[in-house]
N, C-alpha and C positions, 0 to 999 in steps of 0.2 A: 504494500500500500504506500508505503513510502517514498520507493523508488518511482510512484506512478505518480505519485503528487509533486515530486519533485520534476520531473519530465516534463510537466505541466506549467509549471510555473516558468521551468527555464528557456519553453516556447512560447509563454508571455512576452518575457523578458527578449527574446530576439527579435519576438515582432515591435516591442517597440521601439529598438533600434534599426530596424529595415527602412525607414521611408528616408534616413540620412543617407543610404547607400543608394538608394534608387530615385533620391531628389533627380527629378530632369528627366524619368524615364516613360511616365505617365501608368507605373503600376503602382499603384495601393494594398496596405496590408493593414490586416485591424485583427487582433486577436477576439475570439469567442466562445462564452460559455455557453452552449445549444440551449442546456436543460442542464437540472439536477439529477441522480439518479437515475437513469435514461434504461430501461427495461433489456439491460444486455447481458452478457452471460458473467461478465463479469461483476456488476452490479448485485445480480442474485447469489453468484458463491458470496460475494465478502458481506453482503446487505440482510438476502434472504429474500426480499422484493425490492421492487422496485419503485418508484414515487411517480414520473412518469414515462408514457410514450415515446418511442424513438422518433415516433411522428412530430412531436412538438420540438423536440432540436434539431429534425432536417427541415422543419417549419423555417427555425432563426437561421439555418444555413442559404435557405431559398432565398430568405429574403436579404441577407448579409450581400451577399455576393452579387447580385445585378443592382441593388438599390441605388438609381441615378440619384438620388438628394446626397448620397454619400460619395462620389465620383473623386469629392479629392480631400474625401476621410481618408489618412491614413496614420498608423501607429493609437490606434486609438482601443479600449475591451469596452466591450457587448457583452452584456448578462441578456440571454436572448436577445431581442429584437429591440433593449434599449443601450444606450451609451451608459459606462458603472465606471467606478473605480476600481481595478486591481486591487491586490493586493499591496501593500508599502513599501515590499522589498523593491516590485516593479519599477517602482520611482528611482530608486539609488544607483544612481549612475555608474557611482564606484563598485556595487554588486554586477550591475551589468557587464560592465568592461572586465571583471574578475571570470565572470561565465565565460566571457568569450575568449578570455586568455585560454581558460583552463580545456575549454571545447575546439580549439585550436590546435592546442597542444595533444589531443587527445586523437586527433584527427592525424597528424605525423606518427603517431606512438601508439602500438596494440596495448600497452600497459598503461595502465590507468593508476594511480599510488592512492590504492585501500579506501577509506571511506574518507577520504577530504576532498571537500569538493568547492567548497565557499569558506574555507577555513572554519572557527568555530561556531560558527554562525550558519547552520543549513538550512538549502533551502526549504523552507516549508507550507506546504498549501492544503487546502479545506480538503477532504478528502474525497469530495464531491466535486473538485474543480475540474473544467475540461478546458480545452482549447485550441482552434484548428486556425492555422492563418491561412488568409485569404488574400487573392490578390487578384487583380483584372488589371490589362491595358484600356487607353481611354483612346478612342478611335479618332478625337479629335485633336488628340496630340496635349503634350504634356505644357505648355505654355500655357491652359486652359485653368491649369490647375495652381493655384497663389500658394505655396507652401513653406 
């Protein structure tokens, strides 16, 4: 459970560093939480049931992903289908740039050194948190977009 709540969080934390990389390219990325509990297999071993429908997070996905009012949202989480705040680690810049050392490095090296990952401080998320980044090209070119 742990290791999935941290997964989670640390692809919060990338999408909200994406849109400095892709300024000028006219793709957007906004991390999201579909649902709580979402009726999957996983959900039931660690839960037992589940809270809701997979239906109502491909719902926040349906509408994440083409919504023109959001064209030049990006780096920003969605609790479904509204704008939320992350979690506080999300925000720390210096967390963030620490993930991407350490995910960098981890990416050159099969070896990974034991359980330090954020140093004493891990990361940690609701145990219910999910997160898929999204991203779309805007057909009318990325100038459109004030970022």
């Amino acid at each position: 459970m742990r290791a999935y709540a941290q997964s989670k969080l640390a692809l919060i934390m990338f999408t909200f560093d994406l849109p400095v990389e892709l300024r000028g390219s006219g793709v957007t990325v906004n991390a999201l939480h579909p649902a709580s509990l979402m009726d999957t297999k996983m959900v039931r071993e660690w839960f037992g049931q589940s809270r809701t429908p997979v239906d109502e997070g491909a719902d926040a996905l349906e509408y994440l992903a083409p919504a023109d009012e959001l064209d030049c949202v990006s780096g920003e989480y969605f609790d479904q289908k509204r704008r939320a705040r992350a979690m506080g680690q999300v925000y720390e810049e210096t967390a963030r740039r620490r993930l991407r050392e350490l995910s960098e490095g981890w990416g050159r090296s099969r070896e990974v050194g034991g359980d330090r990952f954020l140093g004493e401080q891990h990361l940690l998320a609701p145990p219910v948190s999910s997160a898929v980044g999204l991203s779309r090209g805007r057909s009318d070119g990325p100038e459109s977009c004030q970022r």
